[in-house]
N, C-alpha and C positions, 0 to 999 in steps of 0.2 A: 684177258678177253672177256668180252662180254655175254652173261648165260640166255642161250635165247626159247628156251623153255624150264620148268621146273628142274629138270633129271639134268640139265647142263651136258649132253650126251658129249657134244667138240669139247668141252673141256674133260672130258673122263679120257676123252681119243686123245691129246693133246699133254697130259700127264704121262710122265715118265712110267714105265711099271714093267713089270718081269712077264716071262714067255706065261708061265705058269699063272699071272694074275689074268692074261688075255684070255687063257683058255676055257677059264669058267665066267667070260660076260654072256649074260644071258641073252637069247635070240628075240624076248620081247621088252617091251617097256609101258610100264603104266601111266597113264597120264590125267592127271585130275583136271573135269571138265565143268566149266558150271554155266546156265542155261537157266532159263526162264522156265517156271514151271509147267505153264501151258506148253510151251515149244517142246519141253521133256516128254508130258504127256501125249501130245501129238505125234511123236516120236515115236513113243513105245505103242501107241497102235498102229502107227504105219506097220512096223514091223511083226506085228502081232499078224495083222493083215498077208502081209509076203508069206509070213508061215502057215497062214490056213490054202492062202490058193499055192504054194509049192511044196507042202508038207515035209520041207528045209526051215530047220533049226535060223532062224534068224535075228538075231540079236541087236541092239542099238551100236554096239561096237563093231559089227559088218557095216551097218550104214555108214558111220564114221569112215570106217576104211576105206568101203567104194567111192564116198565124198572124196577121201583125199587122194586116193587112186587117182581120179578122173582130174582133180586138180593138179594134182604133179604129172601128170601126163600132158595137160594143157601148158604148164611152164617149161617142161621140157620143150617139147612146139616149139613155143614163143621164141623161147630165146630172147627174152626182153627183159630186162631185169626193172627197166621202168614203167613198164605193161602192166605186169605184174604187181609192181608195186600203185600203181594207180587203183588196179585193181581189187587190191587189198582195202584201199582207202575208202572205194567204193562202197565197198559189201559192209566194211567196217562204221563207215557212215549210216547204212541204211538197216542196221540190225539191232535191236537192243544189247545191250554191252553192261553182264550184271558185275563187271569189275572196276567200274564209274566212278564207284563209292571211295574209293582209294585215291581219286584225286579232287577228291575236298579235302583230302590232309595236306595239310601247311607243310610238311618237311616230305611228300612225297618228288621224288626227281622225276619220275614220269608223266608227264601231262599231252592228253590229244594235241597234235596235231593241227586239230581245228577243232571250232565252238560246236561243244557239246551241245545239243539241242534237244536230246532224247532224253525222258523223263528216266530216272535210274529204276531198276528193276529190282522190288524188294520179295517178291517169293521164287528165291531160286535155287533150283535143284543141285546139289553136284554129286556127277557121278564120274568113275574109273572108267578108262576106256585103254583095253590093252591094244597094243601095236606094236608090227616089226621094229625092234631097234635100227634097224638099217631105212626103212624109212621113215620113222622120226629124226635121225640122224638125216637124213636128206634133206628135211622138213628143217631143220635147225642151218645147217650150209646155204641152204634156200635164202633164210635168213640175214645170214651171216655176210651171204654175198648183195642182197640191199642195202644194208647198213654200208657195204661198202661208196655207194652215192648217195643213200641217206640214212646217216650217221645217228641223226636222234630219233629213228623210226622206233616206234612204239608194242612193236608185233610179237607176239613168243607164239611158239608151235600151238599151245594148248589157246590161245585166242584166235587164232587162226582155222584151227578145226574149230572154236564153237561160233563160229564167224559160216563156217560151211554148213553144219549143218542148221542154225538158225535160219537162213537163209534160201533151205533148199526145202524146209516143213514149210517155211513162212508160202514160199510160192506151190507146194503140193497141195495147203490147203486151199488156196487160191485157184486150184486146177492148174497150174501152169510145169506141171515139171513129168508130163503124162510121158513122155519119150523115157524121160530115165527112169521112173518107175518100172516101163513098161523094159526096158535093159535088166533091170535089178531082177524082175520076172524070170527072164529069158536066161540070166547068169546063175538062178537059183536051180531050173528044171535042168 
């Protein structure tokens, strides 16, 4: 089967192993993120920001989380596996994508979907973002179950959160995302 993020979590679940090897998986899992520099920085002051007006500890990997919170919350919803995945395509069309790079190699199998048109993005930060194993693993099944009507989809968990939150700074600076800020507030007090 196919791994649909770095950590391959369904194939770790999906391996044979003893009572005793279950007992010690760990409850989180790290995930390596990578992001446009600006968007990174943008990031860490939004969140710099929630911590002065809620004087709660808040971190780029809470935004991450609430991001994908509120997105697997929406898929749940839907219940649309092709919503979804349109959806995806969307965000994924309209964000910069500093993993571009990898499909000017000749011998790479993975290539968009559609005509890249976004200039590739050469100052890019990466950073770790931990999260429940159980919903990366949701995050990965999410996956898993698109590929089941599209087969050569291009998506892993860790493109998909930097798909969220590029997306969600892109429109905060923009003024447009004052409602979930204004949540992110209210979840922090």
């Amino acid at each position: 089967m196919r791994a649909f993020s770095e950590r391959n979590l369904i194939g770790q679940e999906l391996k044979p192993s003893s009572f005793m090897t279950r007992i010690f998986i760990p409850m989180n899992t790290e995930l390596r993120l990578m992001v446009p520099r600006d968007i990174y920085f943008r990031a860490q002051v939004l969140c710099e920001d929630v911590y002065d007006l809620t004087e709660n500890r808040f971190k780029l990997r809470d935004l991450v989380e609430m991001l994908w919170e509120d997105f697997i919350d929406y898929v749940r919803r839907k219940q649309d596996i092709k919503a979804t995945y349109q959806l995806l395509l969307e965000y994924d069309q309209g964000t910069p994508n500093v993993r571009l790079k990898k499909y000017d190699e000749k011998n790479i199998e993975e290539v968009p979907l559609y005509p890249v048109r976004k200039p590739p993005v050469d100052e890019v930060e990466v950073f770790y973002s931990k999260m429940k194993r159980k919903d990366a693993l949701r995050g990965e099944v999410m996956l898993s179950d698109i590929a089941q009507v599209f087969p050569n989809h291009h998506f892993t968990l860790e493109r998909v959160l930097e798909i969220l939150l590029i997306d969600f700074i892109v429109k905060y600076s923009k003024g447009e995302a004052q409602k979930i800020v204004k949540e992110f507030l209210d979840d922090e007090k």
